[in-house]
C-alpha positions in Angstrom: -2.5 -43.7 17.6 -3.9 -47.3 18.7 -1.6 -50.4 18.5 -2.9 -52.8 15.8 -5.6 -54.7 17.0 -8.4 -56.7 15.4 -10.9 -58.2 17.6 -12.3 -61.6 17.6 -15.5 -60.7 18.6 -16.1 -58.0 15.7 -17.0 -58.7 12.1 -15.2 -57.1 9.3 -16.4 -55.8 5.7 -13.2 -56.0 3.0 -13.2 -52.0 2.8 -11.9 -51.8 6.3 -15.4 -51.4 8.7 -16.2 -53.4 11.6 -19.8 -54.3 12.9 -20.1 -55.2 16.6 -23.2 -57.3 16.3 -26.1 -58.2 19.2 -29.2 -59.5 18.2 -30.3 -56.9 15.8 -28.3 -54.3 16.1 -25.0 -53.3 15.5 -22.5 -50.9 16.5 -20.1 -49.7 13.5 -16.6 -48.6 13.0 -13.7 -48.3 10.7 -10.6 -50.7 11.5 -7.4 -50.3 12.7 -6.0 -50.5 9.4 -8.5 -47.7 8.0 -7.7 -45.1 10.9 -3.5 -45.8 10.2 -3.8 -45.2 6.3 -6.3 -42.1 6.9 -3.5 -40.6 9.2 -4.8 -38.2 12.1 -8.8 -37.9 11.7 -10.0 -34.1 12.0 -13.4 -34.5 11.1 -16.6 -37.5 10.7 -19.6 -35.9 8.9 -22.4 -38.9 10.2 -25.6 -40.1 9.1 -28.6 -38.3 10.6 -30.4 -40.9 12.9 -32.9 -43.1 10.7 -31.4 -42.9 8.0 -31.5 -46.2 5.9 -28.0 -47.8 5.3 -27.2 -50.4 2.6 -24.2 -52.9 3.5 -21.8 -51.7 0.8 -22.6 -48.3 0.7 -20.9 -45.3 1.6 -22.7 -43.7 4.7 -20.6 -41.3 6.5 -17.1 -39.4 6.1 -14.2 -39.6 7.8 -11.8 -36.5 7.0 -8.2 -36.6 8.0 -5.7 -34.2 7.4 -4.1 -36.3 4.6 -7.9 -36.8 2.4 -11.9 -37.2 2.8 -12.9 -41.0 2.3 -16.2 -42.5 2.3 -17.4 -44.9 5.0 -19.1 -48.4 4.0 -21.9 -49.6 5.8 -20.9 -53.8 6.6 -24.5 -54.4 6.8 -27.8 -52.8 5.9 -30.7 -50.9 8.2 -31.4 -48.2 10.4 -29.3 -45.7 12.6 -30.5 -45.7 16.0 -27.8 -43.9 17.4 -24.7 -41.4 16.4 -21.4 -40.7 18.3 -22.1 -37.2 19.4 -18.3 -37.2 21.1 -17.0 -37.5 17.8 -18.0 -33.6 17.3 -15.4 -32.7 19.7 -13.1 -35.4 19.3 -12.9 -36.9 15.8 -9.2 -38.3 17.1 -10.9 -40.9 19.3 -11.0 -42.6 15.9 -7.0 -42.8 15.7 -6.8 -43.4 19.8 -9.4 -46.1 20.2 -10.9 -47.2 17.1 -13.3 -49.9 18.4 -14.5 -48.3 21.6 -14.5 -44.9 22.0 -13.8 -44.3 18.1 -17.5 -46.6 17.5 -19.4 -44.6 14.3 -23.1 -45.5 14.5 -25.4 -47.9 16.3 -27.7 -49.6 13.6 -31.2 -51.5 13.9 -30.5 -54.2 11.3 -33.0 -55.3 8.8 -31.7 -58.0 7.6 -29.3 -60.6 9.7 -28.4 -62.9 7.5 -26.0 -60.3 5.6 -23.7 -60.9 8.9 -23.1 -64.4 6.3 -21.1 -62.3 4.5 -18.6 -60.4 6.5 -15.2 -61.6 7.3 -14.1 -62.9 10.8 -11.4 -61.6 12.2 -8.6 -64.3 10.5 -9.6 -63.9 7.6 -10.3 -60.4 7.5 -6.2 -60.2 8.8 -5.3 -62.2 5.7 -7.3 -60.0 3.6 -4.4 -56.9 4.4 -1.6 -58.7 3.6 
């Protein structure tokens, strides 16, 4: 399992998702915090690519061996792009959840939801 970390540079939706944002894309994940109260992650059952997501929807699952739990899109639009390692190696999740552990890679279709996510201090204060 990763140390706890939170990023500056990512932003965070209050159910525990991260969106690493350039231009009009995004690359998502689930946070620290997510992948420690899942426990060990066996399985992610992903989008297909294009599929339409809408920010605060589930879009994916992350199974672990303790339960199945929805993932929630932080913002809305299109999947460009799945993490095929996560086939073979769902525990990247645990191990390295904002790099290797990344979910999808999103065309966004609308920027100014990025408004509405958390930064990282504030999403922090949001656990405790």
């Amino acid at each position: 399992m990763a140390d706890a970390s939170y990023p500056e540079d990512l932003k965070y939706h209050p159910e525990h998702d991260w969106a690493r944002i350039d231009g009009d894309t995004a690359v998502f994940g689930i946070t620290w915090y997510a992948q420690d109260a899942l426990g060990e992650v066996v399985f992610f059952d992903p989008p297909e690519v294009g599929a339409t997501l809408t920010a605060g929807d589930s879009y994916a699952e992350v199974e672990s061996v303790k339960a199945v739990s929805d993932v929630i899109a932080p913002l809305s639009g299109e999947v460009l792009e799945v993490n095929e390692a996560l086939e073979d190696s769902p525990e990247s999740i645990n191990e390295d959840p904002y790099e290797a552990g990344w979910l999808v890679k999103v065309k966004l279709s609308d920027t100014s939801e990025i408004d509405g996510l958390q930064d990282r201090d504030a999403y922090v204060s949001s656990l405790s």
